[in-house]
N, CA, C and O atoms as a GROMACS GRO file, in nm:
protein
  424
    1UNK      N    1   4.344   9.445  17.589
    1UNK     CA    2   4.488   9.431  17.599
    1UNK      C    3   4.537   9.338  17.487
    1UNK      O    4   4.465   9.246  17.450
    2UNK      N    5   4.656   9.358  17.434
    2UNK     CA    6   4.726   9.279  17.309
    2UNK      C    7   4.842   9.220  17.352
    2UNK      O    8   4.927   9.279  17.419
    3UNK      N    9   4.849   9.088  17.311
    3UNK     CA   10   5.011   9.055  17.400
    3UNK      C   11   5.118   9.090  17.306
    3UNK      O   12   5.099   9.050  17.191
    4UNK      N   13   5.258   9.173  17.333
    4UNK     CA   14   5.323   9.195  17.278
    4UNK      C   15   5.413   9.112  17.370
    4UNK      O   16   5.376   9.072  17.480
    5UNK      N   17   5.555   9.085  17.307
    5UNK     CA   18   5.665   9.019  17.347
    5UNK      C   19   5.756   9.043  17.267
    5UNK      O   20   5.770   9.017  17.148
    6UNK      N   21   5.858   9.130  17.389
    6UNK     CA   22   5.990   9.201  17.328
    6UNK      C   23   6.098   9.120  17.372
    6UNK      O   24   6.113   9.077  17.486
    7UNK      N   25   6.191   9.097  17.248
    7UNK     CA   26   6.327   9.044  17.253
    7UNK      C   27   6.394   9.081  17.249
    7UNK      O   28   6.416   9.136  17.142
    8UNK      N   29   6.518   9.097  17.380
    8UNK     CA   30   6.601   9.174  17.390
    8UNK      C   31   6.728   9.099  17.284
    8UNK      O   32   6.719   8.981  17.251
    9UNK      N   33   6.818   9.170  17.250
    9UNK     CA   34   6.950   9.113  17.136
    9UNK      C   35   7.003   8.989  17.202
    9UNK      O   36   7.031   8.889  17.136
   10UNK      N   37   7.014   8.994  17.324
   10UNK     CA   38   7.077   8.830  17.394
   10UNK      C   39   6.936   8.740  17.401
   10UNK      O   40   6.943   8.627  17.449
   11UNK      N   41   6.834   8.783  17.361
   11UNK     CA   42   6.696   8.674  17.345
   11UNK      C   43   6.659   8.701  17.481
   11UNK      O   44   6.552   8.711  17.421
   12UNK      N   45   6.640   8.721  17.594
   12UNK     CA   46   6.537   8.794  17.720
   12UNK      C   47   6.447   8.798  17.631
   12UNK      O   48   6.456   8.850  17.520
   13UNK      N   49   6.323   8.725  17.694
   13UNK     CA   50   6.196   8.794  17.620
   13UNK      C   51   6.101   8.884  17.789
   13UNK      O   52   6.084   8.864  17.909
   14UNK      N   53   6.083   8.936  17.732
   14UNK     CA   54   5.967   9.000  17.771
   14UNK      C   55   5.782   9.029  17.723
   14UNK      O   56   5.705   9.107  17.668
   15UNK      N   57   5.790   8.932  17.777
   15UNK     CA   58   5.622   8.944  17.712
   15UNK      C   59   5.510   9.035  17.798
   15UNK      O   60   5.509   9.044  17.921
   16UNK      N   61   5.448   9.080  17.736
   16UNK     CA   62   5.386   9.190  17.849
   16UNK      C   63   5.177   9.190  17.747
   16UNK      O   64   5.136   9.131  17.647
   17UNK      N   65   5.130   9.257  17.815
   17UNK     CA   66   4.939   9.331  17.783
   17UNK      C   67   5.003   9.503  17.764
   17UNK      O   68   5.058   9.587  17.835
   18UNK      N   69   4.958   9.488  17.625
   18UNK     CA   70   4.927   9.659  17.602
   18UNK      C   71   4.811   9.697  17.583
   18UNK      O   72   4.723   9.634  17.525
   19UNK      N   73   4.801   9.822  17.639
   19UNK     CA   74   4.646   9.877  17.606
   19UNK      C   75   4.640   9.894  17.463
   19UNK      O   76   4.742   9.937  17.408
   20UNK      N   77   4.506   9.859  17.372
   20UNK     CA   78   4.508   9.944  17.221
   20UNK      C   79   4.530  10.026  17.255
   20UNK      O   80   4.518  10.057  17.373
   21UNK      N   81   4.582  10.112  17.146
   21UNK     CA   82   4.588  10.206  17.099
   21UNK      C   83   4.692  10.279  17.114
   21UNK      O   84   4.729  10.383  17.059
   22UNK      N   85   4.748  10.193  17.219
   22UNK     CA   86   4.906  10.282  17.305
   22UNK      C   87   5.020  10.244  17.158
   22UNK      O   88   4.978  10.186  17.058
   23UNK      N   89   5.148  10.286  17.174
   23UNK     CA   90   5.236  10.281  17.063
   23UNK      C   91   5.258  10.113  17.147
   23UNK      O   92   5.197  10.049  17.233
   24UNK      N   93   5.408  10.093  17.041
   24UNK     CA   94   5.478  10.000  17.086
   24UNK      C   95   5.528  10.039  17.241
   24UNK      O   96   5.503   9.996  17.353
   25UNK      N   97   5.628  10.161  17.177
   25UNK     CA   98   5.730  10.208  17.259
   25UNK      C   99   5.651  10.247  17.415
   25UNK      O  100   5.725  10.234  17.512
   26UNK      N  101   5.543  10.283  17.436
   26UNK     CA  102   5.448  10.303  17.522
   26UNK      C  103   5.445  10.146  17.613
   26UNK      O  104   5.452  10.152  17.736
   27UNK      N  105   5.436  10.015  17.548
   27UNK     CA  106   5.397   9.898  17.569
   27UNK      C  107   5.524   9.879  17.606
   27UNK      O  108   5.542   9.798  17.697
   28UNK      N  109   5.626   9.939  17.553
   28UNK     CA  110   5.778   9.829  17.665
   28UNK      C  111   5.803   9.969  17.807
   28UNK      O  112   5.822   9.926  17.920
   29UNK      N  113   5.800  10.147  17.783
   29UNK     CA  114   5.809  10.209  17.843
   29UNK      C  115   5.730  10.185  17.974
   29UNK      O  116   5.789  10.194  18.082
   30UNK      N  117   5.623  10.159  17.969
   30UNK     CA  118   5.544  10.149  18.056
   30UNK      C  119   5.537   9.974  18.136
   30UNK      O  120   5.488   9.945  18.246
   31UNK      N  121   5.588   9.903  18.058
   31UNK     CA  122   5.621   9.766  18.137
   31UNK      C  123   5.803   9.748  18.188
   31UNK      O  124   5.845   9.646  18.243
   32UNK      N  125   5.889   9.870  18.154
   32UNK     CA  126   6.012   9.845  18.221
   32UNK      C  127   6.116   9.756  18.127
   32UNK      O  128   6.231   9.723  18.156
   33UNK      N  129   6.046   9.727  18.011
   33UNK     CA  130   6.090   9.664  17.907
   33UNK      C  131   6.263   9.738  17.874
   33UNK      O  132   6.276   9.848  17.822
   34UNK      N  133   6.366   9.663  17.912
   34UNK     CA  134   6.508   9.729  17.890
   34UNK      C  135   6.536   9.751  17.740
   34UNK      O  136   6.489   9.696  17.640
   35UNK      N  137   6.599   9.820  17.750
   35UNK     CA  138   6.646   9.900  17.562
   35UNK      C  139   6.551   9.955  17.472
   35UNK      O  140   6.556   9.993  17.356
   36UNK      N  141   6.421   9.945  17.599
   36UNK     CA  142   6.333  10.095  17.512
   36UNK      C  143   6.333  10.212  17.583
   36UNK      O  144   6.283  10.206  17.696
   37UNK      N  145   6.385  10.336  17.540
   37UNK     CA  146   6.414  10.438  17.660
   37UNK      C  147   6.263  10.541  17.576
   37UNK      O  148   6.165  10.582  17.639
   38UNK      N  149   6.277  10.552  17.488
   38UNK     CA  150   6.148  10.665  17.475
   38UNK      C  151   6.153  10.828  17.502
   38UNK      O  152   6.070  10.916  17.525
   39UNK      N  153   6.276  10.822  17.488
   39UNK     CA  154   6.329  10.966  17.570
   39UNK      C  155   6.241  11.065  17.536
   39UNK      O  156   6.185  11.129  17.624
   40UNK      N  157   6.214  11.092  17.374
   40UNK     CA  158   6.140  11.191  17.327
   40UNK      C  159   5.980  11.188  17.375
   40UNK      O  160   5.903  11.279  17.344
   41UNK      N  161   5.948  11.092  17.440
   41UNK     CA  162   5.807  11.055  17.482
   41UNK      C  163   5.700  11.012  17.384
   41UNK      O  164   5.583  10.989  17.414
   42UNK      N  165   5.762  11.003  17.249
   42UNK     CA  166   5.682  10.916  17.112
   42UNK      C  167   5.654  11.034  17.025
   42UNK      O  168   5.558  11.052  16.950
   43UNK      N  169   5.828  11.165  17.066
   43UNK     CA  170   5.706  11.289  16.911
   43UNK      C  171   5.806  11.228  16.806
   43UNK      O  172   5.818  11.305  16.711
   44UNK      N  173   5.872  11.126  16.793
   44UNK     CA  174   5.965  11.084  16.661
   44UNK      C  175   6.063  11.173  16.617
   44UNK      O  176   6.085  11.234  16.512
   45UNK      N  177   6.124  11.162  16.742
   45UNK     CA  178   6.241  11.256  16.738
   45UNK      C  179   6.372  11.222  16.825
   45UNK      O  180   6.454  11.314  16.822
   46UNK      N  181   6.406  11.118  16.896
   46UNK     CA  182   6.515  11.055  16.885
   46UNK      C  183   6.552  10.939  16.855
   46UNK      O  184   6.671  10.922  16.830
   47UNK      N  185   6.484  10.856  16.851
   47UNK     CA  186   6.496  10.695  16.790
   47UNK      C  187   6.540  10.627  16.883
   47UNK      O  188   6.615  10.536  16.849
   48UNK      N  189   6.510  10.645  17.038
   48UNK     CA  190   6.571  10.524  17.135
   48UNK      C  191   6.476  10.426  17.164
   48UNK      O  192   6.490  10.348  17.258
   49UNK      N  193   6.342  10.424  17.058
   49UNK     CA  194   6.276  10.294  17.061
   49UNK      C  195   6.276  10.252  16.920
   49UNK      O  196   6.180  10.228  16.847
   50UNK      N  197   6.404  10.248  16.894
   50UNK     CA  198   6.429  10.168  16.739
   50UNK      C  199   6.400  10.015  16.776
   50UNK      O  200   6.444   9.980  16.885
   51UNK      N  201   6.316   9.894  16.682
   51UNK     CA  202   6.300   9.840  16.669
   51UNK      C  203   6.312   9.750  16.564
   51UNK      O  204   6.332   9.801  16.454
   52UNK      N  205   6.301   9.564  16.572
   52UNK     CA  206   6.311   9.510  16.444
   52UNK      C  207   6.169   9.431  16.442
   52UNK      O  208   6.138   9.342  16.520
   53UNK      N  209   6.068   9.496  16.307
   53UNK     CA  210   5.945   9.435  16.310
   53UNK      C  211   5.977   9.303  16.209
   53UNK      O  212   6.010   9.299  16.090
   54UNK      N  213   5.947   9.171  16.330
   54UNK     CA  214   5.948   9.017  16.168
   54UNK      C  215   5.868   9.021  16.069
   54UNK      O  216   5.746   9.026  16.081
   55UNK      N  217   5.933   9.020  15.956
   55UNK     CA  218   5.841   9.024  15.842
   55UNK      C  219   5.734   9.002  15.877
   55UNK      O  220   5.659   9.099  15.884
   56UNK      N  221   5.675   8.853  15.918
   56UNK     CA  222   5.573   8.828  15.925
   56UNK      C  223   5.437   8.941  15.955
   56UNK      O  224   5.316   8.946  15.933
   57UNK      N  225   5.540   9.023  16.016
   57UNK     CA  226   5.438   9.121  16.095
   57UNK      C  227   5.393   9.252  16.028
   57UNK      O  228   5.304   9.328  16.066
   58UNK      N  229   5.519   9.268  15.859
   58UNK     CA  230   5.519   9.417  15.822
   58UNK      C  231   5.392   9.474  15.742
   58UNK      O  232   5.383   9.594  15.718
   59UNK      N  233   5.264   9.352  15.689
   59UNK     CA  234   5.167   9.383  15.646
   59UNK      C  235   5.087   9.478  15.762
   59UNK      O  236   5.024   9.581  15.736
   60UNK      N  237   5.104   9.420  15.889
   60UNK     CA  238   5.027   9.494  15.987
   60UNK      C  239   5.068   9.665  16.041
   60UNK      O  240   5.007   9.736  16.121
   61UNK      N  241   5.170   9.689  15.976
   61UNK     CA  242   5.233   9.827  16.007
   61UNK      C  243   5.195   9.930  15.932
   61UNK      O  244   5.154   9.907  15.818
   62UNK      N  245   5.201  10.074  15.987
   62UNK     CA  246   5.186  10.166  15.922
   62UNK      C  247   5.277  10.214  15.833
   62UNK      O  248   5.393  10.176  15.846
   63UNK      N  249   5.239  10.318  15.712
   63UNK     CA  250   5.346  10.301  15.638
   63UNK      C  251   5.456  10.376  15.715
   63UNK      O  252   5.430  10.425  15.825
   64UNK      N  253   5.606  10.389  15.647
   64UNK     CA  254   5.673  10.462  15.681
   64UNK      C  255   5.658  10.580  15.677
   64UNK      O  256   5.584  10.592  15.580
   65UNK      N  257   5.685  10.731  15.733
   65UNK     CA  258   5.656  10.871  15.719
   65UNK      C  259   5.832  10.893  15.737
   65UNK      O  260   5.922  10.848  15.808
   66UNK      N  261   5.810  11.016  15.597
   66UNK     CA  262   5.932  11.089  15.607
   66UNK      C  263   6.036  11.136  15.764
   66UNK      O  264   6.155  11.159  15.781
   67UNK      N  265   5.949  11.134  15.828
   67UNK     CA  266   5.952  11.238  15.976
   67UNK      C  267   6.065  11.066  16.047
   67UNK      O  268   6.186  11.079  16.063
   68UNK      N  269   6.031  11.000  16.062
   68UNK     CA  270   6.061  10.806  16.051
   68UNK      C  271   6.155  10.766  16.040
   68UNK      O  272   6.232  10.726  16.127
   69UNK      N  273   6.174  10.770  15.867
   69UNK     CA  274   6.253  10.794  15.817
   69UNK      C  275   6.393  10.817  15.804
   69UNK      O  276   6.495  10.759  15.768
   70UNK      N  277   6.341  10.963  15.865
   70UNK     CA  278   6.494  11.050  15.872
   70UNK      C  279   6.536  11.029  16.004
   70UNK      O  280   6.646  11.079  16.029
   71UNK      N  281   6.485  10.976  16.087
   71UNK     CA  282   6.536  10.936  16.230
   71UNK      C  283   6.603  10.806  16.225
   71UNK      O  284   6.698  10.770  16.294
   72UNK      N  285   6.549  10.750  16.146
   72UNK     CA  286   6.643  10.569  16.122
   72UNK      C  287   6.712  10.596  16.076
   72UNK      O  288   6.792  10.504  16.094
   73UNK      N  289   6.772  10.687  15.997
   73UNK     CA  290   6.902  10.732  15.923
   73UNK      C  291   7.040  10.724  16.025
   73UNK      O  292   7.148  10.673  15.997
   74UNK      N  293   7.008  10.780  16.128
   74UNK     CA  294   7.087  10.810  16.221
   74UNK      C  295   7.120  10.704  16.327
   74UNK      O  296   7.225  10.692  16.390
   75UNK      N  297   7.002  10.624  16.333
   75UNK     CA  298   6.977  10.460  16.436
   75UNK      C  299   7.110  10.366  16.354
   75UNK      O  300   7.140  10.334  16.239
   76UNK      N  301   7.166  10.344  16.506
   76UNK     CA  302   7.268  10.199  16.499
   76UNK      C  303   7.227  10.097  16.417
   76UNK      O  304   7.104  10.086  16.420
   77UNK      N  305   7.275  10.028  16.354
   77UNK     CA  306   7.227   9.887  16.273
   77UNK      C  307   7.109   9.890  16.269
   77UNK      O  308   7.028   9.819  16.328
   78UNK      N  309   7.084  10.008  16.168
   78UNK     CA  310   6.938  10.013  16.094
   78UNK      C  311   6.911   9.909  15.996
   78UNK      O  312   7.000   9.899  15.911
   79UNK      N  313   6.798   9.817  15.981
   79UNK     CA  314   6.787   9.750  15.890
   79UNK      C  315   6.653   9.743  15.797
   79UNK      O  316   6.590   9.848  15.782
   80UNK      N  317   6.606   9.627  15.734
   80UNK     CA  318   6.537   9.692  15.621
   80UNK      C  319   6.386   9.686  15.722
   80UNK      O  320   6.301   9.769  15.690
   81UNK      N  321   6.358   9.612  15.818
   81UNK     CA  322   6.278   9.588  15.919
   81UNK      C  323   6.244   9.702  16.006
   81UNK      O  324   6.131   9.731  16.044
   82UNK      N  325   6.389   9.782  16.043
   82UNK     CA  326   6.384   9.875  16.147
   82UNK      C  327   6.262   9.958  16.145
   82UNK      O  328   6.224   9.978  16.030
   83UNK      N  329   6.182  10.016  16.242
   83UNK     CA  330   6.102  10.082  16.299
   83UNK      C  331   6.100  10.177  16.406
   83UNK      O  332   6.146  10.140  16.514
   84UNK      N  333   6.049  10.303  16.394
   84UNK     CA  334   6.038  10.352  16.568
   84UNK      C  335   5.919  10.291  16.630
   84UNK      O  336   5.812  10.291  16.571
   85UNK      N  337   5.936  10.230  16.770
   85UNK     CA  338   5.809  10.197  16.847
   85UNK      C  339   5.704  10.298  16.862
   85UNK      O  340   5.587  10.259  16.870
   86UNK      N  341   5.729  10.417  16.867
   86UNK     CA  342   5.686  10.524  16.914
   86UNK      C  343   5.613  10.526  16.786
   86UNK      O  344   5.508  10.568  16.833
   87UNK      N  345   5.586  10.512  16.655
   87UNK     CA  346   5.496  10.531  16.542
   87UNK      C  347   5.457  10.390  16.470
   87UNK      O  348   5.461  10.364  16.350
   88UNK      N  349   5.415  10.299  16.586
   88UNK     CA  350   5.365  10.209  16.565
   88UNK      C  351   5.226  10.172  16.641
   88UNK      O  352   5.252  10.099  16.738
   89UNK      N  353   5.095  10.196  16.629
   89UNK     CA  354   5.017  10.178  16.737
   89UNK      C  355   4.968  10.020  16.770
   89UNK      O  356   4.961   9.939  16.678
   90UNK      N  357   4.948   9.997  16.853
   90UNK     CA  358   4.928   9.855  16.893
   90UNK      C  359   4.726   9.855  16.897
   90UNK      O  360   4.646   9.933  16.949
   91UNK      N  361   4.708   9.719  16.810
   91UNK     CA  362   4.588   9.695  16.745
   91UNK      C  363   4.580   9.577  16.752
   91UNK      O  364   4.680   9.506  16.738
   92UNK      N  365   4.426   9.516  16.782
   92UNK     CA  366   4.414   9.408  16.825
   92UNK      C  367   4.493   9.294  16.697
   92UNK      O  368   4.500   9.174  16.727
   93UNK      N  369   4.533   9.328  16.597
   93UNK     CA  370   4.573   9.279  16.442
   93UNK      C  371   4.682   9.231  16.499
   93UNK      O  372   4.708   9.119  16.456
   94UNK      N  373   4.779   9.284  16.605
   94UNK     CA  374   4.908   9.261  16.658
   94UNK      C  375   4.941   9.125  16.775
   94UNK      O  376   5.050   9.074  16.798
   95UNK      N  377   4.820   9.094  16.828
   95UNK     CA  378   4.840   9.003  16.923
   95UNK      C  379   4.904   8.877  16.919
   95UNK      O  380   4.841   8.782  16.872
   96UNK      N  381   5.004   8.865  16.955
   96UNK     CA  382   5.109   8.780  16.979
   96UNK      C  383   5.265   8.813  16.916
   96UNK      O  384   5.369   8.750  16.936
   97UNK      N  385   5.240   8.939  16.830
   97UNK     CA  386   5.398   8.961  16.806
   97UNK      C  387   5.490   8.980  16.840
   97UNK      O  388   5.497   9.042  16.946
   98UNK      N  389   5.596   8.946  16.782
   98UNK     CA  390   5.719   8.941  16.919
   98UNK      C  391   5.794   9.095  16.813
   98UNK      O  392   5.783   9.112  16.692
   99UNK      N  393   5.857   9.172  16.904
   99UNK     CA  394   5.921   9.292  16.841
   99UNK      C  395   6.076   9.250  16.868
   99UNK      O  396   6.080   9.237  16.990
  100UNK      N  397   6.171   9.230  16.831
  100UNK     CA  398   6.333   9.238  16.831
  100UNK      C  399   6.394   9.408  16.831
  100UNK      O  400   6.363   9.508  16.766
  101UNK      N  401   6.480   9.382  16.924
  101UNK     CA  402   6.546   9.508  17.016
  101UNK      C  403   6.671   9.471  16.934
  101UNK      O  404   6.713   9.357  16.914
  102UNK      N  405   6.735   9.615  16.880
  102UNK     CA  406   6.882   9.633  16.872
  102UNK      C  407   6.958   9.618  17.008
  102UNK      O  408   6.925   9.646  17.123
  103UNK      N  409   7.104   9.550  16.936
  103UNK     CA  410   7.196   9.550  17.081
  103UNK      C  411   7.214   9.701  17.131
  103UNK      O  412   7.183   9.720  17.248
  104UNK      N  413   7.250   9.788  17.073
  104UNK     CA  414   7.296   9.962  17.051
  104UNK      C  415   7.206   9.974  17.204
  104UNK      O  416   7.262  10.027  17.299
  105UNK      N  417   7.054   9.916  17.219
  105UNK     CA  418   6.982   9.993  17.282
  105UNK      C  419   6.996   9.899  17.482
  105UNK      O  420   6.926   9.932  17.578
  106UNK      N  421   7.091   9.804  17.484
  106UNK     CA  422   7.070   9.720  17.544
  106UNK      C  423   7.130   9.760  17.712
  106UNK      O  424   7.118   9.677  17.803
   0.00000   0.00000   0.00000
């Protein structure tokens, strides 16, 4: 298990254990984590687990994919950070990061 800890836009944290290997969006879906809905179920195709990864953290990410991409295009206050949870897998490399939630999703 990896501790992730999600911040909601008013600062709620939620800290939670994800299994490896699960996504992000998997790690707040499955803990009840508010303003991650996951609708598409992680095929990267609606962006309701848009996320803000802290720098600190962007060496540990996968790169961006076109498919990604073109879905943040469309995400509320996309920024240069933004991410889908859903194409992020959680690796022991991740333990202790905190992920920041758009308000849009709140």
């Amino acid at each position: 298990m990896v501790a992730i800890t999600y911040v909601e836009h008013d600062g709620t944290e939620h800290a939670v254990d994800v299994d490896e290997q699960m996504s992000l969006m998997e790690g707040a879906t499955l803990n009840m984590v508010p303003g991650v809905e996951g609708m598409c179920g992680g095929i990267c195709s609606c962006a309701t687990c848009h996320c803000y990864i802290p720098d600190e953290w962007q060496s540990q990410m996968p790169p961006l994919s076109d498919g990604e991409n073109s879905m943040l295009e469309n995400a509320i206050d996309r920024r240069a950070n933004s991410r889908l949870g859903c194409q992020i897998p959680v690796t022991p490399a991740l333990e202790g990061m905190r992920v920041e939630l758009p308000e849009e999703q709140a």
